[in-house]
RODO-2510 file (C-alpha; in nm, 4 decimals, decimal comma):
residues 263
     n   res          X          Y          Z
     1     x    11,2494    11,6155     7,3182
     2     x    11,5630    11,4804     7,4862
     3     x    11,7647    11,7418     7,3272
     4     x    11,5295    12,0136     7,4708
     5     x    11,5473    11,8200     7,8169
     6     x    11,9439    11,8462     7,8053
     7     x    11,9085    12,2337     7,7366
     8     x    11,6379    12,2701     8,0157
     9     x    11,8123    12,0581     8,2963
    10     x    12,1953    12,2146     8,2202
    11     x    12,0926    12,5325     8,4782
    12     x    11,9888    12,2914     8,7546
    13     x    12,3070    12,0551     8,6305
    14     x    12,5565    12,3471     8,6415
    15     x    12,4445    12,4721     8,9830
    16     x    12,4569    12,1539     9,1556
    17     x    12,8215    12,0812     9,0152
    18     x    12,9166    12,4558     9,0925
    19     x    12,8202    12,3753     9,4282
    20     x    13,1113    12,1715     9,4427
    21     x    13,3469    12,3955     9,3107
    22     x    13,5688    12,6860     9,4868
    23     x    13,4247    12,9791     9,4056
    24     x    13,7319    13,0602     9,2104
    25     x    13,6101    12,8291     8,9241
    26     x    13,2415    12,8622     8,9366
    27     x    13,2304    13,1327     8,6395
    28     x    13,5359    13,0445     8,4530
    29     x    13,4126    12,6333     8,3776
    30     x    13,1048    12,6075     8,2243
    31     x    13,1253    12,2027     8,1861
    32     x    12,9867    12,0249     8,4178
    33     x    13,3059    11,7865     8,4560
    34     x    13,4352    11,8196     8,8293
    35     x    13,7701    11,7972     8,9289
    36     x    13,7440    11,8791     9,3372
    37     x    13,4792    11,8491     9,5519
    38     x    13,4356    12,1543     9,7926
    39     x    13,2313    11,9725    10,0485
    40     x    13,3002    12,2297    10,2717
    41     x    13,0340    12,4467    10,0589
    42     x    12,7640    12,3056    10,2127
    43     x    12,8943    12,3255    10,5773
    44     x    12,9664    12,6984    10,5216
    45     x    12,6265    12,7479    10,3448
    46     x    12,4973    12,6189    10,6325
    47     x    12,5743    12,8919    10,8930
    48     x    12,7107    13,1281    10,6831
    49     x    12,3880    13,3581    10,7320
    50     x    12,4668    13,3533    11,1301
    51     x    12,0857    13,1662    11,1500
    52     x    12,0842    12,7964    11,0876
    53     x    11,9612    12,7543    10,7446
    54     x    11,7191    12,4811    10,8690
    55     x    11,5269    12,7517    11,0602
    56     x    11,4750    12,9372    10,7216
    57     x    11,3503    12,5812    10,5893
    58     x    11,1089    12,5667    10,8614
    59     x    10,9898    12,9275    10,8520
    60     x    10,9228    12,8282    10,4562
    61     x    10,7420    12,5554    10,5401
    62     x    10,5132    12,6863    10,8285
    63     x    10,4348    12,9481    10,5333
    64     x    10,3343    12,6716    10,2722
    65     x    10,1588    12,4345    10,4813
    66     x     9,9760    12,7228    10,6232
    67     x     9,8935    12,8298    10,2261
    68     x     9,8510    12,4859    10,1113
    69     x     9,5698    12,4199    10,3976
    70     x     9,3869    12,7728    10,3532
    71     x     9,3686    12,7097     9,9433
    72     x     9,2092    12,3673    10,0194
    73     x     8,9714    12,4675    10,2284
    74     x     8,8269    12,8208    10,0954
    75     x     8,9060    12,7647     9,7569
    76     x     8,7159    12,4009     9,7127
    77     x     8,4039    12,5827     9,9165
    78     x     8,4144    12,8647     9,6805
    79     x     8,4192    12,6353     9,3640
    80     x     8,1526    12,4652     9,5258
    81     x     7,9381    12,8154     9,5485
    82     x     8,0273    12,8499     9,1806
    83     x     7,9649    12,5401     9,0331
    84     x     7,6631    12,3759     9,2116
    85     x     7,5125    12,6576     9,3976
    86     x     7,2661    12,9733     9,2484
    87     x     7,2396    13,2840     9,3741
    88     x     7,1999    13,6390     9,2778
    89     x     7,4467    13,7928     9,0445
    90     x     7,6337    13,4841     9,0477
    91     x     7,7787    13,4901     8,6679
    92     x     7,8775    13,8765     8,7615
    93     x     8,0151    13,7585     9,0790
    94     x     8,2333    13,4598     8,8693
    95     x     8,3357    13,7330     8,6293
    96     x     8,5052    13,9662     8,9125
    97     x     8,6999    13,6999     9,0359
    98     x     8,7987    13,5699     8,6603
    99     x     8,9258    13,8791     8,6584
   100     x     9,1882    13,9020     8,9686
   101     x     9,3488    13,6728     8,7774
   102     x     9,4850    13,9809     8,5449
   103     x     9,5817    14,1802     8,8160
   104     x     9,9624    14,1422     8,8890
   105     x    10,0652    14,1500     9,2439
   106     x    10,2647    14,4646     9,2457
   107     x     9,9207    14,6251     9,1610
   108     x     9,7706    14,4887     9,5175
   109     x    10,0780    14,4699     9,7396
   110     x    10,1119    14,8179     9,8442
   111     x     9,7292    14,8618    10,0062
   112     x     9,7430    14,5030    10,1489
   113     x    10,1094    14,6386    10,3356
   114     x     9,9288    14,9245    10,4112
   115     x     9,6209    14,7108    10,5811
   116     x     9,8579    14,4684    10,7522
   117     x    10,1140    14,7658    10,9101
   118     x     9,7648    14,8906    11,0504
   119     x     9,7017    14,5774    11,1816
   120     x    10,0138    14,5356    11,3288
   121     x    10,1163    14,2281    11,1788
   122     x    10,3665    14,3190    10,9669
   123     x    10,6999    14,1181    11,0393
   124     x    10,5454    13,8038    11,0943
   125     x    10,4184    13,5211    10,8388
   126     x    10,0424    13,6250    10,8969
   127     x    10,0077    13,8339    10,6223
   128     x    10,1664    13,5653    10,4056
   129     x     9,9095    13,2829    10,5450
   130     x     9,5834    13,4643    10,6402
   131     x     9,4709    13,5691    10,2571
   132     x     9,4855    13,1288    10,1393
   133     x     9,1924    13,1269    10,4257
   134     x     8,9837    13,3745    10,2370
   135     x     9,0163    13,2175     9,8682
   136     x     9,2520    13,4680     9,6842
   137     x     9,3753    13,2839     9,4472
   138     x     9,1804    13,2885     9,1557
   139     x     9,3311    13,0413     8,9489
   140     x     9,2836    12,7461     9,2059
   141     x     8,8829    12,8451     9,2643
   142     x     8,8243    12,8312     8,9000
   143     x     9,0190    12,5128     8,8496
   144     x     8,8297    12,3543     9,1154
   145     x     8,4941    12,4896     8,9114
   146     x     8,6010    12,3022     8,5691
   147     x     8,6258    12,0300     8,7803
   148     x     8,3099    12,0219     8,9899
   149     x     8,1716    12,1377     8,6515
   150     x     8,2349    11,7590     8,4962
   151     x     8,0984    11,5716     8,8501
   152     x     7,7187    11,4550     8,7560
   153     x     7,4403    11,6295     8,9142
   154     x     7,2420    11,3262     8,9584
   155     x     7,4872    11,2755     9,2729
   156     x     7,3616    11,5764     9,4289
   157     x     6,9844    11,5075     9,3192
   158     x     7,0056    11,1630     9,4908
   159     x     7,1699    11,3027     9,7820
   160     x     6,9184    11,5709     9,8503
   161     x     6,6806    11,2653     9,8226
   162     x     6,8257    11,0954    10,0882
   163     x     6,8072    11,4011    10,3364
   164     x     7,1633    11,5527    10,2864
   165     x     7,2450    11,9197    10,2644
   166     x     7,4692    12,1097    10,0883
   167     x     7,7106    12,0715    10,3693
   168     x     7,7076    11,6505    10,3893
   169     x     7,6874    11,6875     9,9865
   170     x     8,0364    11,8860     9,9493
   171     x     8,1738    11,6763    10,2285
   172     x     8,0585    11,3293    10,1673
   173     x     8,0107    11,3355     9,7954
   174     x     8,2019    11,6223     9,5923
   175     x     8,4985    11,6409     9,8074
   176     x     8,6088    11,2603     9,8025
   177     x     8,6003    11,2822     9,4597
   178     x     8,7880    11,5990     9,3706
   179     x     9,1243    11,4266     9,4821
   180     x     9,3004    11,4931     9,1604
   181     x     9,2314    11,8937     9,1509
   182     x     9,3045    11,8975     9,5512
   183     x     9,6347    11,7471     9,5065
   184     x     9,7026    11,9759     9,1809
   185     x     9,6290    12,3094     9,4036
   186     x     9,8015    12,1657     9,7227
   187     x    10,1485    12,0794     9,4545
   188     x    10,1406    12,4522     9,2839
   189     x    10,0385    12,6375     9,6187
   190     x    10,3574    12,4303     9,7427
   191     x    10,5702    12,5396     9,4564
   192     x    10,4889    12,8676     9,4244
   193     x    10,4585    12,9882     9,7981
   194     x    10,8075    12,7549     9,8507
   195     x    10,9955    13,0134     9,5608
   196     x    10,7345    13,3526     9,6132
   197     x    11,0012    13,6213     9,6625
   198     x    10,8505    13,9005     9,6540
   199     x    10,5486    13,9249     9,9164
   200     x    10,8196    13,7590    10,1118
   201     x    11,0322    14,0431    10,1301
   202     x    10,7639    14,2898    10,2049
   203     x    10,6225    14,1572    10,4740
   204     x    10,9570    13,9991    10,6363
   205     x    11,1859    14,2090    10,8102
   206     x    11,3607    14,0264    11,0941
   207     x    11,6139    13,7936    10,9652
   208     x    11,5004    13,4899    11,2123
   209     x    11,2121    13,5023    11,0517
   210     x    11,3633    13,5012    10,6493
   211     x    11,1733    13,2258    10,4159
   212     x    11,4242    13,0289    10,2166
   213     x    11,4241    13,2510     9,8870
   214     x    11,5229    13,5561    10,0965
   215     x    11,7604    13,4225    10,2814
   216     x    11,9408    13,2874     9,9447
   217     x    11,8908    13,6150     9,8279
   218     x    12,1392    13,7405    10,1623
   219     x    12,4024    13,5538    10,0720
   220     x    12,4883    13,8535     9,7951
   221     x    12,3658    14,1158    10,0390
   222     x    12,5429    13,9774    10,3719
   223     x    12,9105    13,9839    10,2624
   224     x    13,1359    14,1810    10,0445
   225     x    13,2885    13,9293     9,8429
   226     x    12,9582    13,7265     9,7888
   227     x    13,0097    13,3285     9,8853
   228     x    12,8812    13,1839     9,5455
   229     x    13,0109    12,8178     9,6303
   230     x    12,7630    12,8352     9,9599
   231     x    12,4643    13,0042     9,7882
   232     x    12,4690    12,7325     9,5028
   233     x    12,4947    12,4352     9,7726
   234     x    12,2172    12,6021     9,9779
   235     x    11,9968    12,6794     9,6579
   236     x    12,0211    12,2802     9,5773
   237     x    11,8869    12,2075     9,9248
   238     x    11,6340    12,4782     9,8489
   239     x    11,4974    12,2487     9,5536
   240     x    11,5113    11,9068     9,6783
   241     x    11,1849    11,9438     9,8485
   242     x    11,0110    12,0433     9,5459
   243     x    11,1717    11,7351     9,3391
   244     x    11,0053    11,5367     9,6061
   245     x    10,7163    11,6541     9,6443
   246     x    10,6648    11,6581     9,2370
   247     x    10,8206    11,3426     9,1502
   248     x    10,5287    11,1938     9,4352
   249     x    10,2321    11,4208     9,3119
   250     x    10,2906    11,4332     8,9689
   251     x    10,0199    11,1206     8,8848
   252     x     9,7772    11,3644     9,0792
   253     x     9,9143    11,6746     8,8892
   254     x     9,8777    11,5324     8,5293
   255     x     9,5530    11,3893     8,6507
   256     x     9,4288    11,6999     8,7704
   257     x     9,4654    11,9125     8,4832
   258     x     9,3741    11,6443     8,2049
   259     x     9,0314    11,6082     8,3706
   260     x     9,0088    11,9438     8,4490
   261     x     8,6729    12,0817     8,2024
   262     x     8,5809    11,7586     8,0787
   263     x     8,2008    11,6564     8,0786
***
């Protein structure tokens, strides 16, 4: 296991040191044994882009928090729908949205650009936010299921008892207690939105308005004789905030999915 670690971490290792190197011996040193420090990486990386790279930070992070809060929200009351609620063609209804999982996004981006330019709302981070509030994401909905799946009923039977409805029920009783799959869809949403790439692109045009994997993605694109040195300093501030925010979730992570399905 340690040797596997080693093998794993040497990518992340090897950036961070290149990020200290002159570009001159990034690709011509593989060890990760320094001999300068190019400080001056990081300063460059900074503005290099002509934008602050804190605004692309920010624009990231209005993006996930807006993702992270949507998710939470729709997904948890659609899991709820799922696993406590029955209605007509529910099991067929389950079944369709088992199977968005399969569909890759390249199948679904072109007619959701297509609805958006309609819209008018192209160009801005609506397009990227709006779809968390309607439960897309498959993946988190039925996670949440599994989960609600292993609550007891008799919590719900004695509420109903006392008065309560389904909305004091999800609220009061289901949703204090779901803590460990709401902090494992709030950690991926974070991860994934934080290094999405693709929908990014589409939907982002203006450069004051790039997410952080785009505009790490411009350092290639903005200069002829590309600034590796500054891309590699700016890709390790890319990551920091998702070592923080796993190294503090990851309890809630492990938690999440080991209880996830059990009765």
């Amino acid at each position: 296991m340690i040797a596997v670690v080693i093998v794993s971490l040497y990518p992340i290792l090897w950036m961070v040191v290149s990020s200290l190197r002159p570009d001159g011996q990034i690709f011509g040193n593989p060890s990760l044994w320094l001999t300068t420090f190019e400080w001056e990486n990081y300063a460059y990386g900074w503005t290099a882009l002509g934008t602050p790279f804190g605004q692309y930070l920010i624009n990231s992070g209005i993006v996930v928090l807006g993702s992270i809060i949507g998710n939470l929200i729709t997904c948890s009351l659609a899991a709820y729908a799922f696993a406590r609620l029955r209605f007509r063609l529910q099991r067929t209804a389950f079944v369709y949205m088992l199977i968005t999982l399969m569909l890759p996004i390249h199948v679904v981006i072109v007619p959701q650009y297509i609805l958006w330019a309609q819209l008018g709302l192209t160009d801005s981070f609506w397009p990227l936010i709006v779809p968390k509030f309607l439960a897309t994401d498959a993946f988190f909905v039925f996670l949440m299921v599994q989960f609600m799946r292993g609550l007891p009923r008799e919590l719900d039977e004695a509420a109903r008892i006392d008065g309560a409805g389904h909305g004091r029920i999800f609220f009061q009783i289901i949703l204090p207690l779901m803590t460990p799959a709401l902090a494992t869809t709030a950690i991926f949403t974070f991860i994934w939105v934080w290094n999405d790439f693709f929908s990014q692109l589409i939907f982002l045009t203006s450069p004051e308005k790039y997410t952080v994997p785009i505009a790490l993605r411009s350092f290639v694109d903005a200069q002829s004789s590309t600034s590796f040195g500054a891309m590699f300093a700016m890709s390790v501030v890319a990551i920091i905030p998702l070592i923080l925010i796993f190294a503090f979730g990851q309890r809630f992570l492990v938690k999440g999915i080991a209880t996830t399905g059990l009765k």
